[in-house]
Biopython code that builds the backbone (N, CA, C, O; Angstrom):
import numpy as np
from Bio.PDB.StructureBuilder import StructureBuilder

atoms = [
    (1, "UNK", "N", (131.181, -60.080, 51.064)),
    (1, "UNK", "CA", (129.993, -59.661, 50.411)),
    (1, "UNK", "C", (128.739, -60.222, 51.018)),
    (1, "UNK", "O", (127.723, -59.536, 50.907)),
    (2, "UNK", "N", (128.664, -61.432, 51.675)),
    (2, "UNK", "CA", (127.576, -62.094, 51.935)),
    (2, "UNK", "C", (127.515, -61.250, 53.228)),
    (2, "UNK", "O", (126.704, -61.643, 54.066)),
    (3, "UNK", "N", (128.275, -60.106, 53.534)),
    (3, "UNK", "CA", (127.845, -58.988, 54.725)),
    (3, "UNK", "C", (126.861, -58.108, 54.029)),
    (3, "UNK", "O", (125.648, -58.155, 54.236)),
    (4, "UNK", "N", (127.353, -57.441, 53.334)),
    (4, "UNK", "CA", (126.652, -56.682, 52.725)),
    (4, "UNK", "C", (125.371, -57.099, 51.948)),
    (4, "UNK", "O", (124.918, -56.158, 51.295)),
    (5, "UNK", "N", (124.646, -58.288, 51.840)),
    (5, "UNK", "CA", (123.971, -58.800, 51.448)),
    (5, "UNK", "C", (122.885, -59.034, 52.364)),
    (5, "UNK", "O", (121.704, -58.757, 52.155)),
    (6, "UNK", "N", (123.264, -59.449, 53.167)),
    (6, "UNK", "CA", (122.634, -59.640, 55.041)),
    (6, "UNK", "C", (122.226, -58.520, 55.257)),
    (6, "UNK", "O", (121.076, -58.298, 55.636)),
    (7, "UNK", "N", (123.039, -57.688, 55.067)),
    (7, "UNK", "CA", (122.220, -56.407, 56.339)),
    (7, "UNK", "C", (121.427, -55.771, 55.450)),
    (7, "UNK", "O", (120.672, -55.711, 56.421)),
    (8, "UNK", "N", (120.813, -55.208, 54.531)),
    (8, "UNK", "CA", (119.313, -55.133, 53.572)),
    (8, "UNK", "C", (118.662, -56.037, 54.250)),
    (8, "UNK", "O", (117.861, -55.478, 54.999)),
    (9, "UNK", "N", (118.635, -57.060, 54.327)),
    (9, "UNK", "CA", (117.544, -57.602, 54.710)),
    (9, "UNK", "C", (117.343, -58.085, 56.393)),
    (9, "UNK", "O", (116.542, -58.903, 56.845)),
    (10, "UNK", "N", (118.216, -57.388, 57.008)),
    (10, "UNK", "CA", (117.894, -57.252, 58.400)),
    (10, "UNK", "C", (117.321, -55.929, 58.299)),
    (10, "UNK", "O", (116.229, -56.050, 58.854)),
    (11, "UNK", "N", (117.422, -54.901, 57.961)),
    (11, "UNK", "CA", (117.282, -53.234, 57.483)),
    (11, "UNK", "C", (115.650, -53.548, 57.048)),
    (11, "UNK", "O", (114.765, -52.975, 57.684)),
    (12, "UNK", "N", (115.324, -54.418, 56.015)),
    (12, "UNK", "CA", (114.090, -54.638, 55.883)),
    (12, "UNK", "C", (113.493, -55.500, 56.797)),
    (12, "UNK", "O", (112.264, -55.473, 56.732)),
    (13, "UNK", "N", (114.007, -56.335, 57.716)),
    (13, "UNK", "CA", (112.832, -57.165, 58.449)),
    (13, "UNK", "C", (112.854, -55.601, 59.838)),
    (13, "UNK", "O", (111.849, -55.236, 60.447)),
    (14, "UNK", "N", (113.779, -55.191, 59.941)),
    (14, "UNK", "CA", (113.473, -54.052, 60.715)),
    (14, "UNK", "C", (112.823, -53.423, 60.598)),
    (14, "UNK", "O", (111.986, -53.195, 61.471)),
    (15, "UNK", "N", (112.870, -52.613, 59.104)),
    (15, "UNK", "CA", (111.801, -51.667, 58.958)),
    (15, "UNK", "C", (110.172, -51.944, 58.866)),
    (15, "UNK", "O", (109.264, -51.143, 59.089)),
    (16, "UNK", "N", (110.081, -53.471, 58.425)),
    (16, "UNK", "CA", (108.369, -53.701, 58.600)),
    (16, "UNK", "C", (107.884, -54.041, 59.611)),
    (16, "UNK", "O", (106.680, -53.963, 59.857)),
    (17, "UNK", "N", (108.900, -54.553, 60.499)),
    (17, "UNK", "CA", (108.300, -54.742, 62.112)),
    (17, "UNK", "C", (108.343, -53.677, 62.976)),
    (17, "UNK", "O", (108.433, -53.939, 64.176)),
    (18, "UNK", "N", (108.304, -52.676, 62.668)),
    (18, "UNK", "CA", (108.150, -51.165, 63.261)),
    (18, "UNK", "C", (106.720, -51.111, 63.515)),
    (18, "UNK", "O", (105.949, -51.308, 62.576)),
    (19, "UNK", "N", (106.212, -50.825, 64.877)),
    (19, "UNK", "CA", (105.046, -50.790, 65.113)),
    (19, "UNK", "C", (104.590, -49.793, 64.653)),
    (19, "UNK", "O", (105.279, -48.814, 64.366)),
    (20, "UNK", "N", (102.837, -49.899, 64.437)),
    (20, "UNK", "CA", (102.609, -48.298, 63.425)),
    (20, "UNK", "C", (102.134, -47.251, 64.379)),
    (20, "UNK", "O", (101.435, -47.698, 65.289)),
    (21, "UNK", "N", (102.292, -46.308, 64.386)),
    (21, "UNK", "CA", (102.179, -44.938, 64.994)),
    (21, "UNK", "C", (100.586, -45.156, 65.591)),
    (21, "UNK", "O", (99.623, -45.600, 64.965)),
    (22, "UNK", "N", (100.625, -44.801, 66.679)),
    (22, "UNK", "CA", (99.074, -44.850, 67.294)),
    (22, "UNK", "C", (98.313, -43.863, 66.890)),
    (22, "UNK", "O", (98.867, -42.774, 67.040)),
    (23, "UNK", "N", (96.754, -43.787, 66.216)),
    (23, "UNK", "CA", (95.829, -42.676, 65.924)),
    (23, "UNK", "C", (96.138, -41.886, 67.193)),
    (23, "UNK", "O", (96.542, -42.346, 68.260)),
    (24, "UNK", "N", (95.881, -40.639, 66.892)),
    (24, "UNK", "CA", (95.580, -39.566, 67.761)),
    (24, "UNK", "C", (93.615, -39.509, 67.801)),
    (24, "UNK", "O", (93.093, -39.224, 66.723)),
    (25, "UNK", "N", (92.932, -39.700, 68.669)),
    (25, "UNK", "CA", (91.935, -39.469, 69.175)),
    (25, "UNK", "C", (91.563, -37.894, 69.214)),
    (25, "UNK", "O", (92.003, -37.089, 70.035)),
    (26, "UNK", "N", (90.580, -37.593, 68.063)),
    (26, "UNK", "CA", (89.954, -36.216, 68.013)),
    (26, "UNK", "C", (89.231, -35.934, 68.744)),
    (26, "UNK", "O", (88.953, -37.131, 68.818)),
    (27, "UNK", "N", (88.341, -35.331, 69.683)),
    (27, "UNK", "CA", (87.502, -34.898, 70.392)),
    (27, "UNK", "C", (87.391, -33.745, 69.926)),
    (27, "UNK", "O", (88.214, -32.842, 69.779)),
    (28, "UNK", "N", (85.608, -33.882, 69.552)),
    (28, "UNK", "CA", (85.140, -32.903, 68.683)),
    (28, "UNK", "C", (84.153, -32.054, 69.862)),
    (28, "UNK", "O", (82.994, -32.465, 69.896)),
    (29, "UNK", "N", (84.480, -30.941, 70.808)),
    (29, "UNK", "CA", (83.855, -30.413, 71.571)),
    (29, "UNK", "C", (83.232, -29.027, 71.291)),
    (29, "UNK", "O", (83.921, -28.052, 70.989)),
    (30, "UNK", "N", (81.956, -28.999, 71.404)),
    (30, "UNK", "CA", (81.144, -27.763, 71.393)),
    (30, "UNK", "C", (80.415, -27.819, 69.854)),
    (30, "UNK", "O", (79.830, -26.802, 69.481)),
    (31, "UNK", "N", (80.452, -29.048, 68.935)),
    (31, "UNK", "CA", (80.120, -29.034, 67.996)),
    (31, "UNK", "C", (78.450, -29.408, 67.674)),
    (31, "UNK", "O", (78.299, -30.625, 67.783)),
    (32, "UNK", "N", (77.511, -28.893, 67.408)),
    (32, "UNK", "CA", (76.511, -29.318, 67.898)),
    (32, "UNK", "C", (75.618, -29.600, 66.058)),
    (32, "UNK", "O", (75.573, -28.838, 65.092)),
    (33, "UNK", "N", (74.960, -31.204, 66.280)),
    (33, "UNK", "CA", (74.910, -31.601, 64.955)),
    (33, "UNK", "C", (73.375, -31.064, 64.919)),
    (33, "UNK", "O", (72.738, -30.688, 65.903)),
    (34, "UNK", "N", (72.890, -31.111, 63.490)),
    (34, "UNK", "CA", (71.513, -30.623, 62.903)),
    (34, "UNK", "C", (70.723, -31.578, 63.423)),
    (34, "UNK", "O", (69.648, -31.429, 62.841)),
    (35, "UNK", "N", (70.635, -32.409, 64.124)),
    (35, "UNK", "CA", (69.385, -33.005, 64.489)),
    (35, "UNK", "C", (69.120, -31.998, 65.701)),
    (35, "UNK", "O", (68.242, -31.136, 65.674)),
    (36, "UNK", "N", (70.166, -32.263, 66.978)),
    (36, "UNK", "CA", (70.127, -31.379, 68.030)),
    (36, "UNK", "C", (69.858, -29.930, 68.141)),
    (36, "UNK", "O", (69.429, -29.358, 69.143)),
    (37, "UNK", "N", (70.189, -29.342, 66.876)),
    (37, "UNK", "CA", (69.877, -27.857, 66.742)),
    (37, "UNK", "C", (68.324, -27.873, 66.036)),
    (37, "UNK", "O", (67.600, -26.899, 65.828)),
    (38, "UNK", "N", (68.108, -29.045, 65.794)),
    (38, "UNK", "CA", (66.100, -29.058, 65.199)),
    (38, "UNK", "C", (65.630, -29.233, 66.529)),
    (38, "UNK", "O", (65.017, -28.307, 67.060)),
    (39, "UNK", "N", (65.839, -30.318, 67.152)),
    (39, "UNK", "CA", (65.395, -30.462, 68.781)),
    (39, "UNK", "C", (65.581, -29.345, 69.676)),
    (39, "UNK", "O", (64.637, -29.132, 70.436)),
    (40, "UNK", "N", (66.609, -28.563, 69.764)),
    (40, "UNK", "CA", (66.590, -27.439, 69.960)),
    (40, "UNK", "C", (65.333, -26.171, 70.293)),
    (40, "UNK", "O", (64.622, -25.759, 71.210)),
    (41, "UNK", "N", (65.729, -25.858, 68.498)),
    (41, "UNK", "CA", (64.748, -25.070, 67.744)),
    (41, "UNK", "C", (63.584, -25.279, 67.944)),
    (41, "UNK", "O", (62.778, -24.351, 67.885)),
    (42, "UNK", "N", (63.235, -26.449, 68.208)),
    (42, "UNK", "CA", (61.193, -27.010, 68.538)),
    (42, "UNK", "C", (60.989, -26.863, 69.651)),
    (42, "UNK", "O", (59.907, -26.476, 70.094)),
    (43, "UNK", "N", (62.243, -27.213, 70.509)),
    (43, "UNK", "CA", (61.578, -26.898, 72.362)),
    (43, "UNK", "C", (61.544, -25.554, 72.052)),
    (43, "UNK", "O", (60.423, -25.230, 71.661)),
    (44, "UNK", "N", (62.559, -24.393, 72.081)),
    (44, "UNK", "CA", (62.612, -23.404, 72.270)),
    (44, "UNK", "C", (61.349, -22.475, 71.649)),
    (44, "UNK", "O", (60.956, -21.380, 72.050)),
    (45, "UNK", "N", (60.935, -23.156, 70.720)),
    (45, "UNK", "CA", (59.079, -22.703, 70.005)),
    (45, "UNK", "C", (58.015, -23.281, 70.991)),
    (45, "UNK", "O", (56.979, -22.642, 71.170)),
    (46, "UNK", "N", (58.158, -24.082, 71.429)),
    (46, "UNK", "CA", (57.297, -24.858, 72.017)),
    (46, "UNK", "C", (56.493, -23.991, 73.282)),
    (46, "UNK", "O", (55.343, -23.702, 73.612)),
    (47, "UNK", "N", (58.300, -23.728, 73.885)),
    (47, "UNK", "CA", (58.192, -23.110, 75.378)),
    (47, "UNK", "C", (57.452, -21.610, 75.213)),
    (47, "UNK", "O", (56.633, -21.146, 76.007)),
    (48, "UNK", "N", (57.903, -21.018, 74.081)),
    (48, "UNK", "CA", (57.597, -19.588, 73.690)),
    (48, "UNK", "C", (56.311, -19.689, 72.928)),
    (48, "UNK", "O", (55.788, -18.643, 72.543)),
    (49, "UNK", "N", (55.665, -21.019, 72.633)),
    (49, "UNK", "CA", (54.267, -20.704, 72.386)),
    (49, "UNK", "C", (53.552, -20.449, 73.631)),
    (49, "UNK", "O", (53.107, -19.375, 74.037)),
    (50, "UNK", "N", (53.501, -21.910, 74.319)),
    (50, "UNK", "CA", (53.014, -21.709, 76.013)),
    (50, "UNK", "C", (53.077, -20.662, 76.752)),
    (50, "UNK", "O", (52.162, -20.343, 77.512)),
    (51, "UNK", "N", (54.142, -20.015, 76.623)),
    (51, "UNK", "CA", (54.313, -18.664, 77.394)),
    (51, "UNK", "C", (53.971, -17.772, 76.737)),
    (51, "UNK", "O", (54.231, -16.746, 77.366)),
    (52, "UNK", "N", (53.433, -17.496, 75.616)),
    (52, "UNK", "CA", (52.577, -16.681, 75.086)),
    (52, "UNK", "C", (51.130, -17.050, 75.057)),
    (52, "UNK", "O", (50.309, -16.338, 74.478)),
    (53, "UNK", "N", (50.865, -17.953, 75.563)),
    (53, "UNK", "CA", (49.198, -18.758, 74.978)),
    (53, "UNK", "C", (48.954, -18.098, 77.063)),
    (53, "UNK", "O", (47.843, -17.661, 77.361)),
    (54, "UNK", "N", (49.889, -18.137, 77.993)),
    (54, "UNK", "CA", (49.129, -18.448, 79.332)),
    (54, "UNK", "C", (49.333, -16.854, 79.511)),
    (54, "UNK", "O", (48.663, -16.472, 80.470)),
    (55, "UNK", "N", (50.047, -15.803, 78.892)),
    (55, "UNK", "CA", (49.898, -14.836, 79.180)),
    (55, "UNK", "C", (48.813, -13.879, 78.908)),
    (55, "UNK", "O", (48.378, -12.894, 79.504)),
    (56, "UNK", "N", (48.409, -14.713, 77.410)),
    (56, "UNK", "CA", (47.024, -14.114, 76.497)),
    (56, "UNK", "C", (46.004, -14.787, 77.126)),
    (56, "UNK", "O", (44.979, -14.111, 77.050)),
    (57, "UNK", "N", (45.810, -15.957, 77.790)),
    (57, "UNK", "CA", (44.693, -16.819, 79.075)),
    (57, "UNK", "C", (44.781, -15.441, 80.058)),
    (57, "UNK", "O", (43.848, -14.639, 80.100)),
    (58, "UNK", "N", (45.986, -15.277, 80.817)),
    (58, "UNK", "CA", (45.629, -14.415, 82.039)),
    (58, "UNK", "C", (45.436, -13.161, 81.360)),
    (58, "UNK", "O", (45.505, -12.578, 82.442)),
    (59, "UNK", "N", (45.251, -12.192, 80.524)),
    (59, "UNK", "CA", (44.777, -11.061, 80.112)),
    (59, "UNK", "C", (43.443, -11.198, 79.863)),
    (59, "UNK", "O", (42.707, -10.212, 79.916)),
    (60, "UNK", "N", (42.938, -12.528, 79.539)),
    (60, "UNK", "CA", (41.548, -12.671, 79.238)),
    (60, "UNK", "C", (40.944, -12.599, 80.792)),
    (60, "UNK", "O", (40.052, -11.872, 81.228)),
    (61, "UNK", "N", (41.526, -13.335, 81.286)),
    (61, "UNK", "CA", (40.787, -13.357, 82.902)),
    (61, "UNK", "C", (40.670, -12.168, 83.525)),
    (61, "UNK", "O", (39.706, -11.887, 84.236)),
    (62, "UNK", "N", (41.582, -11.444, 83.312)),
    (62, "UNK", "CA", (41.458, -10.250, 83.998)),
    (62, "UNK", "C", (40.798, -9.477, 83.232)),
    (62, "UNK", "O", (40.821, -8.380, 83.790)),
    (63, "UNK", "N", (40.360, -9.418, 82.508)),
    (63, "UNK", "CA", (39.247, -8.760, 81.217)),
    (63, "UNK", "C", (38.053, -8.974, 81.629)),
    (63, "UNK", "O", (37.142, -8.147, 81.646)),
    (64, "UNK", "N", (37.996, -10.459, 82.091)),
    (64, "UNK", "CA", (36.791, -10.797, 82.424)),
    (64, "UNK", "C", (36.161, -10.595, 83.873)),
    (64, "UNK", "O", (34.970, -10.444, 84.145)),
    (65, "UNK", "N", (37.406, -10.634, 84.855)),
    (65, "UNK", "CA", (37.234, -10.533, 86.260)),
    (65, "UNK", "C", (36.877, -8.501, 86.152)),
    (65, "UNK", "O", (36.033, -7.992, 86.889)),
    (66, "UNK", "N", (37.538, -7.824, 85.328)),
    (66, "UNK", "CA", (37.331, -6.508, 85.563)),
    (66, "UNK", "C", (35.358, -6.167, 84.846)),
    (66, "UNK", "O", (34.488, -5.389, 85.236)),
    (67, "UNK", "N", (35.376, -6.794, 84.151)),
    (67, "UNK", "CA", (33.633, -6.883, 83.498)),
    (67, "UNK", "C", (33.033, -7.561, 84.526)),
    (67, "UNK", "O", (31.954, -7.047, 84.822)),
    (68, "UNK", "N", (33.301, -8.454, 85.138)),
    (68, "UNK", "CA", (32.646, -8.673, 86.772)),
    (68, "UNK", "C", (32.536, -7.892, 87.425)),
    (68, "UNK", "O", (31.446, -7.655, 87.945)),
    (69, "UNK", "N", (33.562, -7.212, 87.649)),
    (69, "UNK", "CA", (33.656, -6.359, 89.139)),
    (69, "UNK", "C", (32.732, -4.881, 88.479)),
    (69, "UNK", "O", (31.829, -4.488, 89.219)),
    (70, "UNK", "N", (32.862, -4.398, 87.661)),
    (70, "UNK", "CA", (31.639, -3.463, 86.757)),
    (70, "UNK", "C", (30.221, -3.422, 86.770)),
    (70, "UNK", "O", (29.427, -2.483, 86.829)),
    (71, "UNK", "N", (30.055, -4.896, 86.687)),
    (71, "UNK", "CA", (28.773, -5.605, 86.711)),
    (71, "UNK", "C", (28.471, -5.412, 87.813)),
    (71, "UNK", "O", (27.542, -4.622, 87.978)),
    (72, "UNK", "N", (29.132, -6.059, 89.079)),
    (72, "UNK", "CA", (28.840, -6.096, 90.751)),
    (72, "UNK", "C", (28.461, -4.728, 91.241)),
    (72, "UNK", "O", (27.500, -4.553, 91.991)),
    (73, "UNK", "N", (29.567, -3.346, 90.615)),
    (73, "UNK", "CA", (29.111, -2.224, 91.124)),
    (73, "UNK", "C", (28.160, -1.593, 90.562)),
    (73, "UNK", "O", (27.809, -0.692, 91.324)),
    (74, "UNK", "N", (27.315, -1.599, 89.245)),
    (74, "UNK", "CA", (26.342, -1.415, 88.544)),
    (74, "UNK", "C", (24.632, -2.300, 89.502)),
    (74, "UNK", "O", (23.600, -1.675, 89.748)),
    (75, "UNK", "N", (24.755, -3.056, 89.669)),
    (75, "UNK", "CA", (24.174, -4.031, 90.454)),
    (75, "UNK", "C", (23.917, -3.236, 92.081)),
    (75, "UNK", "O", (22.785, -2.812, 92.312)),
    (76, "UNK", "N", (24.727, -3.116, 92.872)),
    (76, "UNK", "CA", (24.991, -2.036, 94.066)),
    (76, "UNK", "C", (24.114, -0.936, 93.444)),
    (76, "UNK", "O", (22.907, -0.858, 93.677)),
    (77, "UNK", "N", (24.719, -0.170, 92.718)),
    (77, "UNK", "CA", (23.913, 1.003, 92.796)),
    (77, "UNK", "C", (22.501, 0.565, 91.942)),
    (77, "UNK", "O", (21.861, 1.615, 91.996)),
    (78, "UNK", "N", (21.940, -0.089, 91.433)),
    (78, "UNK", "CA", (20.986, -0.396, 91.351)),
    (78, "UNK", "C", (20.421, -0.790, 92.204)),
    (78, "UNK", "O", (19.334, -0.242, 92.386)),
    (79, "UNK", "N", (20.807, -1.906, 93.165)),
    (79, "UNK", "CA", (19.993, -2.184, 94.547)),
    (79, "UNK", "C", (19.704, -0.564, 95.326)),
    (79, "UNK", "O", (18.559, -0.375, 95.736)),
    (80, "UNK", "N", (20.477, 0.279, 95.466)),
    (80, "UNK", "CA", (20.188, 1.295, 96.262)),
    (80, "UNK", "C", (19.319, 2.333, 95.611)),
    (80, "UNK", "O", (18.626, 3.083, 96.297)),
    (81, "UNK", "N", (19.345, 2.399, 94.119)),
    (81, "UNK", "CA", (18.250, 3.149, 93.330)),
    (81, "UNK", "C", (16.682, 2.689, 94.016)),
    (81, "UNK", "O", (15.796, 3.419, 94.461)),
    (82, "UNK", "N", (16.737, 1.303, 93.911)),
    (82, "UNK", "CA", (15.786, 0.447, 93.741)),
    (82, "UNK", "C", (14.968, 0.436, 95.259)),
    (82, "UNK", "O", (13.757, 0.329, 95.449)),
    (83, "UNK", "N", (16.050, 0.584, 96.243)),
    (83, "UNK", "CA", (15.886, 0.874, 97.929)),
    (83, "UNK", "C", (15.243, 2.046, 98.029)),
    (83, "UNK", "O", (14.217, 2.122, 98.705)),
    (84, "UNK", "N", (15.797, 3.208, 97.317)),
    (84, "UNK", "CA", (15.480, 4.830, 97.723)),
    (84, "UNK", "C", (14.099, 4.730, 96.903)),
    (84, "UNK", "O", (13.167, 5.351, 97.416)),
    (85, "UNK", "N", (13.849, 4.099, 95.803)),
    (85, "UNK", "CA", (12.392, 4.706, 94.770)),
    (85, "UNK", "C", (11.507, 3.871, 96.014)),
    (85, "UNK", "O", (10.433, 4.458, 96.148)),
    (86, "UNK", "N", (11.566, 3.190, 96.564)),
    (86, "UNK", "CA", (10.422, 1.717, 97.185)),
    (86, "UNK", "C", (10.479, 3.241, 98.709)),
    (86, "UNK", "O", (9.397, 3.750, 99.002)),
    (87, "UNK", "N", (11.245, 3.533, 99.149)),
    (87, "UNK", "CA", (11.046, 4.883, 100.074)),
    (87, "UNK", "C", (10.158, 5.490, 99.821)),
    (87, "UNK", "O", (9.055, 5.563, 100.364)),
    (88, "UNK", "N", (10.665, 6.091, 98.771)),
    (88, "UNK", "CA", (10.199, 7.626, 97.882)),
    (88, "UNK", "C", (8.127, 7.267, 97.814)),
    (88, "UNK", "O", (7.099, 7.940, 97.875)),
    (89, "UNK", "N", (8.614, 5.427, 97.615)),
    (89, "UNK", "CA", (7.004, 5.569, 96.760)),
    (89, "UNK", "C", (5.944, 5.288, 98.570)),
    (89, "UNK", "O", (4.913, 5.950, 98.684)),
    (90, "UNK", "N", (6.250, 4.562, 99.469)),
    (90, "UNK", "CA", (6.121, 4.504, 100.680)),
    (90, "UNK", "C", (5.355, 6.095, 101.293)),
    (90, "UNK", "O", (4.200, 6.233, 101.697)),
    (91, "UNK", "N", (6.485, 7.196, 101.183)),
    (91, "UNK", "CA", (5.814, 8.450, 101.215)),
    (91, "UNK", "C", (4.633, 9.317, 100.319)),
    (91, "UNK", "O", (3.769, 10.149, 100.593)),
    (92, "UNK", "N", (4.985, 8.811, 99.424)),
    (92, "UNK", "CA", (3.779, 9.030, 98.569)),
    (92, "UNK", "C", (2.589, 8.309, 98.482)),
    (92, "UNK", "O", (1.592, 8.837, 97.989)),
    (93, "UNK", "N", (2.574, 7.248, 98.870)),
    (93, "UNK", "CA", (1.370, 6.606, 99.199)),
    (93, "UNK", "C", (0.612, 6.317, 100.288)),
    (93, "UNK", "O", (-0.282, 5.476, 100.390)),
    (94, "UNK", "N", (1.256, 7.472, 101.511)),
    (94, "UNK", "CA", (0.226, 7.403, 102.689)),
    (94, "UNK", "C", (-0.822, 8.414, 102.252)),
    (94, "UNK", "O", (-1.006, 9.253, 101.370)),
    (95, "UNK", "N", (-1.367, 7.939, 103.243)),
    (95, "UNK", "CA", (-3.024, 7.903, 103.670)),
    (95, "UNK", "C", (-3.257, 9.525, 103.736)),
    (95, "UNK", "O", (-4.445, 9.715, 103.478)),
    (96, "UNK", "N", (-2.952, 10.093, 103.847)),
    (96, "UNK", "CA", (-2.757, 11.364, 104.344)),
    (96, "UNK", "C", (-2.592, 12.582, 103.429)),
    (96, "UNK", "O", (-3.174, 13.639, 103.183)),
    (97, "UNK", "N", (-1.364, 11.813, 103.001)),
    (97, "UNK", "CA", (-0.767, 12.945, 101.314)),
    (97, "UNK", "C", (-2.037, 12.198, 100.407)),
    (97, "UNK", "O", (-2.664, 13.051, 99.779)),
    (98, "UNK", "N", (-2.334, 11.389, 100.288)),
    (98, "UNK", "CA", (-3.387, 11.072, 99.180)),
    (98, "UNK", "C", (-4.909, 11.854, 99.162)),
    (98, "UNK", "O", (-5.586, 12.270, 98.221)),
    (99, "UNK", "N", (-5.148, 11.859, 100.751)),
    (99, "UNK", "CA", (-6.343, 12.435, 101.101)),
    (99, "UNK", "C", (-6.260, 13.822, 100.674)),
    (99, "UNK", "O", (-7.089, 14.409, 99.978)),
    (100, "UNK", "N", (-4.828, 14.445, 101.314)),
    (100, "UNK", "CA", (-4.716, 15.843, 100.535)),
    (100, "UNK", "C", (-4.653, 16.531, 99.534)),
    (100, "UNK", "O", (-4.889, 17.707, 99.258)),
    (101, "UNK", "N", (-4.175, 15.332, 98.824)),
    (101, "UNK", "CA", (-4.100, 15.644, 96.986)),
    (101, "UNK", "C", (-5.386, 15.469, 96.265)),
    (101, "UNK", "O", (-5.687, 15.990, 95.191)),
    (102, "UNK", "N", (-6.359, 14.390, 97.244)),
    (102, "UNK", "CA", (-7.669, 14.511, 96.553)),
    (102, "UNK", "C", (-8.178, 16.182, 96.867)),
    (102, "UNK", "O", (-8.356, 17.140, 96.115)),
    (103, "UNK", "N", (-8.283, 16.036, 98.062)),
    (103, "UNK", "CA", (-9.185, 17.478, 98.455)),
    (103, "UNK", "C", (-8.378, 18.936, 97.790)),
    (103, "UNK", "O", (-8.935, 20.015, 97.991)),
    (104, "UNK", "N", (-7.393, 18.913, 97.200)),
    (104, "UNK", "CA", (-7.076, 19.518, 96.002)),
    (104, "UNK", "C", (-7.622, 19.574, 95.208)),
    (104, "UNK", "O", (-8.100, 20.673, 94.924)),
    (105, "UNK", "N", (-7.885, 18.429, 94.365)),
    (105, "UNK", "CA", (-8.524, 18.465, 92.958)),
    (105, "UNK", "C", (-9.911, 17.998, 93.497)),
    (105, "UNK", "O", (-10.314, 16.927, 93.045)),
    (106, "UNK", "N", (-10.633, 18.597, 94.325)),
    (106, "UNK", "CA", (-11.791, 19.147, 94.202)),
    (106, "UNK", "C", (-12.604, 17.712, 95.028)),
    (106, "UNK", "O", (-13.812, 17.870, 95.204)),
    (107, "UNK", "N", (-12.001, 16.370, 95.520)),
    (107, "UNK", "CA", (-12.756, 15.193, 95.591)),
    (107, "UNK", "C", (-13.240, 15.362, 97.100)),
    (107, "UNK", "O", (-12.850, 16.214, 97.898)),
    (108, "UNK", "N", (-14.173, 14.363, 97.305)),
    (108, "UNK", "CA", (-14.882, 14.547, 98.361)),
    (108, "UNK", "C", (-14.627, 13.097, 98.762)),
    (108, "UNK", "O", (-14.641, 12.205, 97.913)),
    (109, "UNK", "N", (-14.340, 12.805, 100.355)),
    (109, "UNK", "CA", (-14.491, 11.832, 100.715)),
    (109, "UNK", "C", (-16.287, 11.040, 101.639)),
    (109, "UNK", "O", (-16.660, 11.147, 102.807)),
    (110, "UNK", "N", (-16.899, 10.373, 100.526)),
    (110, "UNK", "CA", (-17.951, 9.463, 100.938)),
    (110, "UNK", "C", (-17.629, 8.706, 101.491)),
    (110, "UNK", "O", (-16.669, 8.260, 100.863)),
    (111, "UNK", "N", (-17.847, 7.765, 102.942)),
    (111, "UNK", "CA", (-17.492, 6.652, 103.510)),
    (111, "UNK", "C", (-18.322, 5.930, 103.072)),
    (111, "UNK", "O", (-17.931, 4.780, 103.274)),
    (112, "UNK", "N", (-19.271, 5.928, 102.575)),
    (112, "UNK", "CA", (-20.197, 4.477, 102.022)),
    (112, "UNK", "C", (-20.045, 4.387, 100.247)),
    (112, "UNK", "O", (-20.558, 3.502, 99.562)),
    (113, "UNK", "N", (-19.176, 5.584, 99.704)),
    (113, "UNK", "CA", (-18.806, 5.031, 98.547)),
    (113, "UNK", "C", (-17.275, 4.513, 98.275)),
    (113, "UNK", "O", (-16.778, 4.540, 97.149)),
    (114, "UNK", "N", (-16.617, 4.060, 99.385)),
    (114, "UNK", "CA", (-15.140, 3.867, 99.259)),
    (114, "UNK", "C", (-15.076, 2.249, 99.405)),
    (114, "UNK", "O", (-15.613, 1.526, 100.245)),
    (115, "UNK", "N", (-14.438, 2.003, 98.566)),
    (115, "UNK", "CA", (-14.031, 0.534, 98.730)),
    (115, "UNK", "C", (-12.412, 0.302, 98.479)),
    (115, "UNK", "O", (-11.560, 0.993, 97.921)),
    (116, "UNK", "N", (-12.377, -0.897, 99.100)),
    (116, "UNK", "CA", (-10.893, -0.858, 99.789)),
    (116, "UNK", "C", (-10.223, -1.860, 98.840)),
    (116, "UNK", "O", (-10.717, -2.987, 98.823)),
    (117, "UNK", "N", (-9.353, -1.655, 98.186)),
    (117, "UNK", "CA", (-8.716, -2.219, 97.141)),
    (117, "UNK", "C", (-7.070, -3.054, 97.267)),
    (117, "UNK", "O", (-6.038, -2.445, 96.983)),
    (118, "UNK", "N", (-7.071, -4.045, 97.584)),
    (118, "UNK", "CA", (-6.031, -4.757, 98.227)),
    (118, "UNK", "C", (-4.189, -4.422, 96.910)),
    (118, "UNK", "O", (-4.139, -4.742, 95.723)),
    (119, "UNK", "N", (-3.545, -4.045, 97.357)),
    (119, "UNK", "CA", (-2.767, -3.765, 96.457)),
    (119, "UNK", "C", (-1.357, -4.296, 96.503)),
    (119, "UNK", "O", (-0.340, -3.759, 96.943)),
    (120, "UNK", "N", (-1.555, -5.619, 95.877)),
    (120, "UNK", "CA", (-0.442, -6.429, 95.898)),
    (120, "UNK", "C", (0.607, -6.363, 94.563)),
    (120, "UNK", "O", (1.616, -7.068, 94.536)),
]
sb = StructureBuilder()
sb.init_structure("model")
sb.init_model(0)
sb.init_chain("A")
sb.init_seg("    ")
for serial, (resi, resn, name, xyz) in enumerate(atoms, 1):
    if name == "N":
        sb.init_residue(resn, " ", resi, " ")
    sb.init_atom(name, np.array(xyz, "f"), 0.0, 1.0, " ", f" {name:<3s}", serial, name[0])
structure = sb.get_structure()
């Protein structure tokens, strides 16, 4: 009997010195936590403000560069208006066509009543 008494308690010093089963190590991949999806979410606003703020900048510029270039050719043809009337008035104010347009309307040229009028 003192067999059968013995082996229980070899059976139990056996069974508690059984080493315990090693954790299995989870690896949690592709899981992405709420801070990272806020960090996320703010660059991805961030970038898509900027790229909307420099596209609405360059539409302005070119708004403005095309009201330039309007201006410049408005300007041109004003210089050349401004070229042809300074012609126009050149011919009309010689000596000649004036004399003729007087002696039209009836005027007489006096040399001792003419005085010479500087016209700046």
């Amino acid at each position: 009997m003192s067999n059968v008494a013995y082996k229980p308690n070899i059976e139990r010093e056996h069974v508690h010195t059984r080493q315990p089963e090693q954790k299995k190590q989870i690896l949690r991949r592709g899981k992405i936590t709420l801070g990272e999806k806020i960090i996320i979410v703010a660059a991805v606003a961030v970038i898509a403000f900027f790229a909307f703020k420099m596209v609405s900048v360059q539409a302005s510029i070119y708004n403005v560069n095309k009201d330039i270039q309007a201006s410049e050719e408005k300007i041109v043809d004003q210089k050349k208006t401004n070229e042809d009337l300074k012609v126009q008035e050149k011919q009309l104010s010689s000596y000649d066509r004036v004399l003729d347009k007087a002696k039209q309307d009836g005027l007489k040229l006096d040399g001792d009543n003419v005085k010479v009028v500087d016209g700046k």
